[in-house]
N, C-alpha and C positions, 0 to 999 in steps of 0.2 A: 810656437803659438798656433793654436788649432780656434776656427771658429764656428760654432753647433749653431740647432735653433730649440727653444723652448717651446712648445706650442705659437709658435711661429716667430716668436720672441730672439733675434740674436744673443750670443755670450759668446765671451772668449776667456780661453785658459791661456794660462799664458807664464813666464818666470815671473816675478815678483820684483820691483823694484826700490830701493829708497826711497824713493818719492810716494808709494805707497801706503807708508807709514802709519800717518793719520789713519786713511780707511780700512787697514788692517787692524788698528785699536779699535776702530768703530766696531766691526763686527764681532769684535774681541770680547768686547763691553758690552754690546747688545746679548750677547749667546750668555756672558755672565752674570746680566742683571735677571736671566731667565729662572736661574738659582736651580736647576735641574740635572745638568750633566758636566758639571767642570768643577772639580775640587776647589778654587776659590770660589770666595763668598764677594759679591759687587763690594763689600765694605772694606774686605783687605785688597783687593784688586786695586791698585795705584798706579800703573806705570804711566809714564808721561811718552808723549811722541816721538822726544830724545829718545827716550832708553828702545822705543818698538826701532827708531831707526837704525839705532846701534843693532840690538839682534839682528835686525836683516840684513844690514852690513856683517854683518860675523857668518851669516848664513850665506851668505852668498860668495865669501870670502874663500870661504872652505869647502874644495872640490868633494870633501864628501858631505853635505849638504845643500839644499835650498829651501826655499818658500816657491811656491806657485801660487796665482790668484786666477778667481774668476772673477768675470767684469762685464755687466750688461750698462749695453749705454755708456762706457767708460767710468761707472762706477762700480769697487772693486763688492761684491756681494757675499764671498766666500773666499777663504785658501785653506792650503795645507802647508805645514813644514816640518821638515825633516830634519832629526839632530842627530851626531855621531859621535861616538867617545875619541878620544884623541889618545887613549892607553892601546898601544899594538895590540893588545890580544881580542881586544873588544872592537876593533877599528874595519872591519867587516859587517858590523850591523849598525841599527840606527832604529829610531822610533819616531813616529807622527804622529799630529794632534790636528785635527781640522776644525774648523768654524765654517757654518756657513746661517746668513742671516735669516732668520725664522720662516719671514713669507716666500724665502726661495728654496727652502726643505721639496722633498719628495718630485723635483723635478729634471733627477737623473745628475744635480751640479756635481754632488759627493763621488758618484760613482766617478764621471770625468777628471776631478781633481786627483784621485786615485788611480785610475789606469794613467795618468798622466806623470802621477808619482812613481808609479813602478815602470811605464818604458823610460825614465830617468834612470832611475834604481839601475836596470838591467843592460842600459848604455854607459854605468858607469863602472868602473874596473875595481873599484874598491868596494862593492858595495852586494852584498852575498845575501842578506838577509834582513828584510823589512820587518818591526816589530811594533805593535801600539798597546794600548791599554785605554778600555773601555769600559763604565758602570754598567752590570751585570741588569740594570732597571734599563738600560738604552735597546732595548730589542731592536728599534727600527737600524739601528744601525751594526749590531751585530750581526743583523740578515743581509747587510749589505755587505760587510766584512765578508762572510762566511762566503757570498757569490764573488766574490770577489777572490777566490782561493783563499783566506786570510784561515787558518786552522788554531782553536783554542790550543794554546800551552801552557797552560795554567791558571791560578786563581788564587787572587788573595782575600781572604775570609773576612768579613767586615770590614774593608781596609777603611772605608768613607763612614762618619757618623753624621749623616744627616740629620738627627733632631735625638732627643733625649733617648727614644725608642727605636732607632730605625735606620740600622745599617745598609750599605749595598758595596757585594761583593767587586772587586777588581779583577777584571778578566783579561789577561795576558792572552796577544794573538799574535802571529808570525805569518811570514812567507818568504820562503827560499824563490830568488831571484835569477 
């Protein structure tokens, strides 16, 4: 648990807990009702607080994963989580998806929740290489990847159809840990 300051504003990163649950959907639901960077749509997005507490019980279950959250005021604002295949051959890497709640963007929470993920990552013995996948339209956060060591590996070509006319690329990114 590490704790920064925002423009003088406390927060703290921290693991993730069950008890979390709810405010992990919240931010979940907030980032997808924004209908901009998350392959669901708020209308097929359903999961109930059971099933978030279930994954985070699973994630946390298994030494090669977690969730971290951020939390100003003890309310959680953002996290990231980390998932890993359980086939041996694949059981070396792993990918992350993060949320964080709109009016808390561009104030350094992303980058902390990431360096926080990868001295995880790199304190953990099974875990060689960090990978995510981000809409090729998210620049702000591709620039944060990219400072972040995160190097494109690829790219899938219209993978998202946003509206009758108007694809956006999937852009695979990595980092050896």
């Amino acid at each position: 648990m590490s704790e920064m300051k925002i423009n003088g504003l406390a927060y703290t990163i921290r693991t993730g807990e069950l008890e979390d649950a709810e405010a992990v959907l919240d931010v979940q639901n907030s980032v997808i009702s924004e209908g901009e960077y998350f392959i669901a749509v708020s209308e097929e997005f359903n999961k109930t607080p059971e099933q978030q507490r279930d994954w985070i019980q699973r994630l946390l279950e298994n030494e090669r994963e977690t969730i971290i959250v951020a939390e100003i005021n003890g309310e959680v604002i953002g996290w990231i989580g980390f998932q890993s295949e359980n086939r041996k051959r694949m059981s070396h890497k792993g990918s992350f998806g993060m949320m964080i709640r709109e009016d808390c963007r561009g104030k350094g929470i992303g980058k902390e929740l990431i360096k926080a993920l990868l001295e995880w990552a790199e304190a953990n013995p099974f875990i060689e290489k960090v990978s995510l996948g981000v809409f090729s339209t998210n620049q702000r956060a591709i620039s944060l990847y990219k400072k972040m060591g995160f190097v494109e590996e690829g790219r899938k070509i219209k993978e998202f159809k946003m509206s009758e006319s108007e694809y956006v690329d999937d852009i695979i990114m990595y980092k050896m840990v």
